[in-house]
C-alpha positions in Angstrom: 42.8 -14.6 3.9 42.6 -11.8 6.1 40.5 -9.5 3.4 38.3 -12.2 3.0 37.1 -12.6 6.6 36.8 -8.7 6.1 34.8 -8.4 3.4 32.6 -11.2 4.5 32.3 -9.0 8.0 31.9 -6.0 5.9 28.8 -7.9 3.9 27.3 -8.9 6.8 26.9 -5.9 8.6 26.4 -3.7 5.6 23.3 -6.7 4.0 21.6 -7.3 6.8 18.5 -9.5 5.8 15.5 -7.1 7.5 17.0 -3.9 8.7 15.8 -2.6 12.3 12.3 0.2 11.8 11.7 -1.6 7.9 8.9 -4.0 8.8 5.7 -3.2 6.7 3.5 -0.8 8.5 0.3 -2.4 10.2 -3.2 -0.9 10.9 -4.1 -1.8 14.2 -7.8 -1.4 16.1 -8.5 2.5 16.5 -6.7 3.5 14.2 -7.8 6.3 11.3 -8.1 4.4 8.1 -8.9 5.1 4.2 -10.4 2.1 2.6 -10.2 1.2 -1.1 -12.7 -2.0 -1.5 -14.8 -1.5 -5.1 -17.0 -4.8 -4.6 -18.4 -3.0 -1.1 -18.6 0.3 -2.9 -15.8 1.8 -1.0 -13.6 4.5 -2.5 -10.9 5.7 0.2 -13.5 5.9 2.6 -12.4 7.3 5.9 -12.9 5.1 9.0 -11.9 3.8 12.3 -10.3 0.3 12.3 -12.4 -2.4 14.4 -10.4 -5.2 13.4 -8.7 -6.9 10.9 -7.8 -10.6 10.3 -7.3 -13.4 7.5 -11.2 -13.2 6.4 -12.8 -9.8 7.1 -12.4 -6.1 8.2 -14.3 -4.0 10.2 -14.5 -0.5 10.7 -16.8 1.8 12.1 -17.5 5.3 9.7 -17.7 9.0 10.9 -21.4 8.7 11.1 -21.4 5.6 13.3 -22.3 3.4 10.1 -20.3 -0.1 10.3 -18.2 -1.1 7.6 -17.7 -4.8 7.0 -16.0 -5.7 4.2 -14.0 -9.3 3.3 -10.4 -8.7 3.2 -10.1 -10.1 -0.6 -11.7 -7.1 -1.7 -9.7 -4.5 -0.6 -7.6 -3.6 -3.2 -5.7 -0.4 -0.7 -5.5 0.4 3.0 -3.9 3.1 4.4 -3.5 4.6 8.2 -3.3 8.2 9.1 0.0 9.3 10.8 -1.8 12.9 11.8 -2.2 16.2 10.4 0.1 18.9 10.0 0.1 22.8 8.6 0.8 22.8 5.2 3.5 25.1 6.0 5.5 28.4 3.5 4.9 26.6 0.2 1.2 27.9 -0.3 2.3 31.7 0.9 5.3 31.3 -1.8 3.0 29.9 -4.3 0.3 32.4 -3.6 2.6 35.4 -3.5 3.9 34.5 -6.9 0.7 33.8 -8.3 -1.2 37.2 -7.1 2.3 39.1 -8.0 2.1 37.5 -11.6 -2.0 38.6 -12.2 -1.0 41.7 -10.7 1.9 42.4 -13.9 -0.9 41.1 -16.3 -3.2 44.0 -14.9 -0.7 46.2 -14.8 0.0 45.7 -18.2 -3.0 46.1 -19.6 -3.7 49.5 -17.6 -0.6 50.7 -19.0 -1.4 49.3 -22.6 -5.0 50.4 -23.2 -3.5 54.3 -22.0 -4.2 56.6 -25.0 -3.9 59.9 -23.6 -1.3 62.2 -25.0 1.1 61.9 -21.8 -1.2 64.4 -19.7 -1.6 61.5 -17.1 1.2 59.3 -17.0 1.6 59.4 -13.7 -1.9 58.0 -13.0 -1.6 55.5 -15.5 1.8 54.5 -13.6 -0.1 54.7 -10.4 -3.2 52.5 -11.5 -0.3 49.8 -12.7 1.9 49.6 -9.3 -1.6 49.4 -7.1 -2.9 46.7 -9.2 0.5 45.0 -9.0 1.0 45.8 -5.0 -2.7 44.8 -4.9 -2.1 41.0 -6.9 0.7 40.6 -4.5 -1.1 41.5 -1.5 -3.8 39.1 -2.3 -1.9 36.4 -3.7 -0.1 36.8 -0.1 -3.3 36.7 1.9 -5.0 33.9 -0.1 -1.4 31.9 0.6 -1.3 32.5 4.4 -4.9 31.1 4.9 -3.9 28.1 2.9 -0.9 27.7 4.4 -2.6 27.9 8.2 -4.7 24.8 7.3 -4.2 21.4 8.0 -3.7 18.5 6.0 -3.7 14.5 7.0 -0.8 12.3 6.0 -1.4 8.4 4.8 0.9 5.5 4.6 -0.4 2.6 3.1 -0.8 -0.8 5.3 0.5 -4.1 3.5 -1.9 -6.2 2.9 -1.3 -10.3 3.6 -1.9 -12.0 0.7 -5.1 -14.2 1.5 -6.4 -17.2 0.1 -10.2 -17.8 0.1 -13.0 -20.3 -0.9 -14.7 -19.5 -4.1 -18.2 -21.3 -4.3 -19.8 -21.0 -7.5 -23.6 -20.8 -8.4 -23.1 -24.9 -9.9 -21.7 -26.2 -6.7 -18.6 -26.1 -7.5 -15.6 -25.1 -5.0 -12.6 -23.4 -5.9 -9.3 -21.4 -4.3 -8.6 -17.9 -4.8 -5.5 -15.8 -3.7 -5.8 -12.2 -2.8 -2.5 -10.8 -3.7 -1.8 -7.2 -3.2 -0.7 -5.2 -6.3 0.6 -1.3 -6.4 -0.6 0.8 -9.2 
């Protein structure tokens, strides 16, 4: 009896039905959002929220154009959570990259000589400065990259929706707009 009540303590603190911080993540007015709504012609179009609720969202765009768009068309929403530096991967990456075109040139220097061994040193000389010179490149090219900034998205939940479909006959039906990930 006693490991009984324990697991069923043990279950209930380890399965709790909606853990604390797990909600879905909203989009609230003000906020930086990327809409995805093909019947308006919007393809993760960057705008600030105006509002959202059960029928239609607004936003306003970066040119001060206003974005109004039923809710049963978007088909993805997603807030910004800010920008940050893209960080040592692009240096890395470039580094590697400028070091590996710098082997190829080297190799090729060193594989079109044809002299009789008179200037092997310049040969061997042309082939480390083009590989020092990939590398340093490669290095360069990654530091800018890496300087730059980059925006980070999380996508919003949509609510699923139902809406009135009228027909060109008269006729009156009920739609659902259901979200779906791809």
């Amino acid at each position: 009896m006693r490991y009984a009540l324990f697991g069923v303590m043990a279950l209930a603190v380890l399965c709790p039905s909606s853990a604390i911080g797990q909600e879905p993540p909203q989009a609230r007015p003000g906020d930086r959002i990327r809409i995805t709504a093909p019947p308006c012609g919007l393809q993760r179009q960057e705008a600030t929220l105006a509002s959202l609720d059960g029928e239609v969202l607004l936003a306003t765009a970066p040119p001060g154009a206003e974005i109004r768009c039923p809710v049963q068309s978007v088909t993805m929403l997603e807030a910004s959570t800010g920008t940050r530096r893209r960080g040592w991967k692009p240096v890395v990456l470039g580094l590697g990259i400028g070091t590996g075109l710098g082997f190829l040139t080297a190799g090729a220097i060193a594989g079109n000589d044809d002299s009789t061994g008179d200037d092997d040193v310049g040969v061997g000389l042309m082939a480390a400065g083009a590989l020092i010179g990939g590398a340093g490149i490669g290095l360069i090219a990654g530091v800018v990259v890496g300087l730059t900034h980059t925006e980070d998205w999380r996508e919003v939940e949509m609510p699923v929706q139902p809406f009135v479909v009228r027909s060109a006959d008269g006729r009156t039906g009920l739609g659902l707009s259901v979200p779906v990930r791809r």
